[in-house]
C-alpha positions as CSV (number, residue, x, y, z in Angstrom):
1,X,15.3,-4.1,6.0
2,X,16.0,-5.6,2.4
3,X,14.0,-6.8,0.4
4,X,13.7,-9.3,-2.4
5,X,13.2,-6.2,-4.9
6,X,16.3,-4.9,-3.5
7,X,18.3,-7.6,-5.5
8,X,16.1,-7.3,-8.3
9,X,17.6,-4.6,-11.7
10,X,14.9,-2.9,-12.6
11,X,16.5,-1.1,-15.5
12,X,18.4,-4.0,-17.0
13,X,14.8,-5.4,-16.8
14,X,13.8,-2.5,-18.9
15,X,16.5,-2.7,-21.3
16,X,15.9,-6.3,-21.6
17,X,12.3,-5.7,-22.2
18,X,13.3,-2.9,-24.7
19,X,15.2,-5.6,-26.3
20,X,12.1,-7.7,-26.2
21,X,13.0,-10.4,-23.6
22,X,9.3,-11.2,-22.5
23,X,11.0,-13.2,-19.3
24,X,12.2,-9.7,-18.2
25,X,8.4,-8.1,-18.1
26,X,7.4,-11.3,-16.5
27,X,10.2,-10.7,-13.5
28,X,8.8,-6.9,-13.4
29,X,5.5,-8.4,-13.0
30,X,6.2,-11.3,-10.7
31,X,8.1,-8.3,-8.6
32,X,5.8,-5.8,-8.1
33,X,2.5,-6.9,-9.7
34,X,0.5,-7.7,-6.6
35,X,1.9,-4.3,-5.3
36,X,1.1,-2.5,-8.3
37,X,-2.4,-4.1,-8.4
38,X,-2.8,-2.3,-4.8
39,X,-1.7,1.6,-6.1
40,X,-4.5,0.8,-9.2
41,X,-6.9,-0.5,-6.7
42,X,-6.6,3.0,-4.7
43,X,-6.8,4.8,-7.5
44,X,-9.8,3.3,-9.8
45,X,-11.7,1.5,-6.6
46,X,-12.8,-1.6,-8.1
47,X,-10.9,-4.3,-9.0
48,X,-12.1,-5.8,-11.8
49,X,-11.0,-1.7,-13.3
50,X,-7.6,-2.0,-11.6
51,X,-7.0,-5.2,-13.3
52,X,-7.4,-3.7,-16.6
53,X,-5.2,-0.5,-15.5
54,X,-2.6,-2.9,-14.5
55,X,-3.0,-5.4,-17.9
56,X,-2.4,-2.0,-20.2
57,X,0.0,-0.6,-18.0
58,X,2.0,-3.8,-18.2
59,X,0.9,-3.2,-22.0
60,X,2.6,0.3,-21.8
61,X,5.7,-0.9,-19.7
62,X,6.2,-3.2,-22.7
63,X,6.3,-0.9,-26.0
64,X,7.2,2.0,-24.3
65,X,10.2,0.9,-22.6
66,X,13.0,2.1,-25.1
67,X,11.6,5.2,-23.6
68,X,13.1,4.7,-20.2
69,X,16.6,6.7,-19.7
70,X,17.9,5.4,-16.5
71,X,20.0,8.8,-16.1
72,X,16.5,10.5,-15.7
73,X,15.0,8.2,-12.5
74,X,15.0,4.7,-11.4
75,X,13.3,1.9,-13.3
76,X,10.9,1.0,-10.5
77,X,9.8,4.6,-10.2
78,X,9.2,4.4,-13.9
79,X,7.1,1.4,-13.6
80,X,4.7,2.7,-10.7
81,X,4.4,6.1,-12.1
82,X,2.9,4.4,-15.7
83,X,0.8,2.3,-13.4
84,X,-0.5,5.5,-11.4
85,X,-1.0,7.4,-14.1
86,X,-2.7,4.8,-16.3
87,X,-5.1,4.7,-13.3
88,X,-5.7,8.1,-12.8
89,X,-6.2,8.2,-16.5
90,X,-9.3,5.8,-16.1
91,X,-10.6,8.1,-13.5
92,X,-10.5,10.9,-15.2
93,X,-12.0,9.4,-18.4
94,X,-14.9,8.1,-16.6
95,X,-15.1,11.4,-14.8
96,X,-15.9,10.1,-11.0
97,X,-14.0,8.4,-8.3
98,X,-15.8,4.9,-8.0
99,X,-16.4,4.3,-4.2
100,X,-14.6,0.6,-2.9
101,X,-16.8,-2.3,-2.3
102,X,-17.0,-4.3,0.5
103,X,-14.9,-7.2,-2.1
104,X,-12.0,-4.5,-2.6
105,X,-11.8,-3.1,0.5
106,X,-11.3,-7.0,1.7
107,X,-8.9,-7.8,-1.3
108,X,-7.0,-4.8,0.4
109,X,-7.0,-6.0,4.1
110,X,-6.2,-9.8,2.9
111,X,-3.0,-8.1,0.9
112,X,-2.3,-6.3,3.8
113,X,-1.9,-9.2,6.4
114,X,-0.2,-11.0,3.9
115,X,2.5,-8.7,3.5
116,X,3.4,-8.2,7.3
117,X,1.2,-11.4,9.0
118,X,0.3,-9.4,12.2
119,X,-2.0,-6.2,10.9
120,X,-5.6,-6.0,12.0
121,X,-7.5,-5.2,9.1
122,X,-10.6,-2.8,10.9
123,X,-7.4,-0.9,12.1
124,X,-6.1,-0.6,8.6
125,X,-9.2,0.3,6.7
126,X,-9.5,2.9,9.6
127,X,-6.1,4.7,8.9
128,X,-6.5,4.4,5.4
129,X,-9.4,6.6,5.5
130,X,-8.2,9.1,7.6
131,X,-5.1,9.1,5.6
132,X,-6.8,9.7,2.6
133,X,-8.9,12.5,4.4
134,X,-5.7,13.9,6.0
135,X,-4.4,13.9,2.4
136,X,-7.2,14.9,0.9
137,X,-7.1,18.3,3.0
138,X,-3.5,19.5,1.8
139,X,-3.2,21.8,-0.9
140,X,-2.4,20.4,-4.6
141,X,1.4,21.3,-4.6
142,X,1.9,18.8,-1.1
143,X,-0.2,16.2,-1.7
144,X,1.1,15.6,-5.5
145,X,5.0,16.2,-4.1
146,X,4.1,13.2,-1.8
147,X,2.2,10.9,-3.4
148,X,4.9,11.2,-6.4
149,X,7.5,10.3,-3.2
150,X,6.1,7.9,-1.7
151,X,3.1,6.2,-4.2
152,X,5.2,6.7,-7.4
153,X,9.4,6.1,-5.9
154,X,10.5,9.4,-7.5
155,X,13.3,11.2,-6.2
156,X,13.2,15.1,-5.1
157,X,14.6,15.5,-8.8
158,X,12.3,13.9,-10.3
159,X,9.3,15.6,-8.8
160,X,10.9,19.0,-8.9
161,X,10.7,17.6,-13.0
162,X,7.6,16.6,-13.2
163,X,6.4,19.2,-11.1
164,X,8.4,21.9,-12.9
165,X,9.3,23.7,-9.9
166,X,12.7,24.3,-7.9
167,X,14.1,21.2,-6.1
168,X,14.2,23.0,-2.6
169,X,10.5,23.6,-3.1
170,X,9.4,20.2,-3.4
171,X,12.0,19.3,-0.5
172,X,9.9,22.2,1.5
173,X,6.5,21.2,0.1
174,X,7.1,17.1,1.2
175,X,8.3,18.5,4.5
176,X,5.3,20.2,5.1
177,X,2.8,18.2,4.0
178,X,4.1,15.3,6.0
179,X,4.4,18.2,9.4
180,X,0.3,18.1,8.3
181,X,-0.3,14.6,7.6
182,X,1.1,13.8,11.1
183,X,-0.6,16.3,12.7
184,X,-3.7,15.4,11.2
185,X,-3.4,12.0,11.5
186,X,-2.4,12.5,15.1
């Protein structure tokens, strides 16, 4: 299925923002903000916090993205992994994991049905939890390979780079971890 984001350049986006074209940051945003808002929200757990991960992320994406070498990953993956990490940042600075309110936890459902118009949101809440139990109980090396993969967009490369380990290990660790997620979310 394709998707409006599927039209959408994020590196020429960079590039323009590198260049200092605020309309580009403000397409990046319009984009993937609400999505973006969502991987903060899981992170950080309230959403007043996630806000202000994603308002200095968007902060980040902005000065640092001259960084951004195209030949080294796609643009979108390069956006989601600042957000993530600017998130997981927070948490580690304030040294716990803040439990989700009832508030969050709704601001999640409503998202949810949004997006697809047909999910039941006990149902969600449900699998997310035993998702993030299921993912919770796989060793370091899995869980990181696919939370890069699928939270962050990178490619096997890119993973095998951040993760500094062989390419056919990650491709073995994802492989894996998903045989255990789907076993334990069974």
């Amino acid at each position: 299925m394709k998707t409006a984001s599927d039209d959408f350049d994020y590196d020429a986006a960079l590039a323009a923002c590198a260049r200092g074209d605020e309309r580009a940051l403000r397409g990046i945003y319009d984009r993937e903000g609400r999505r973006l808002l969502g991987v903060a929200l899981r992170i950080v757990r309230r959403r007043a916090l996630a806000e202000d991960v994603l308002h200095d992320a968007f902060l980040s994406i902005w000065t640092r993205a001259r960084s951004f070498d195209p030949a080294r990953g796609a643009g979108r993956g390069w956006i989601y992994s600042i957000v993530r990490h600017q998130a997981l940042d927070v948490v580690r600075v304030g040294g716990r994991e803040v439990q989700a309110g009832e508030e969050e936890l709704a601001a999640l459902d409503a998202a949810a049905v949004q997006d697809d118009g047909t999910a039941d949101a006990v149902e969600r809440r449900q699998d997310l939890g035993r998702l993030h139990d299921c993912l919770v109980g796989l060793d370091e090396a899995k869980r990181n390979s696919i939370l890069y993969a699928y939270v962050d967009g990178c490619s096997h490369a890119e993973i095998a780079a951040r993760m500094q380990s062989p390419l056919g290990t990650i491709k073995a660790w994802i492989k894996r971890g998903l045989s255990a997620l789907k076993e334990c979310m069974g």
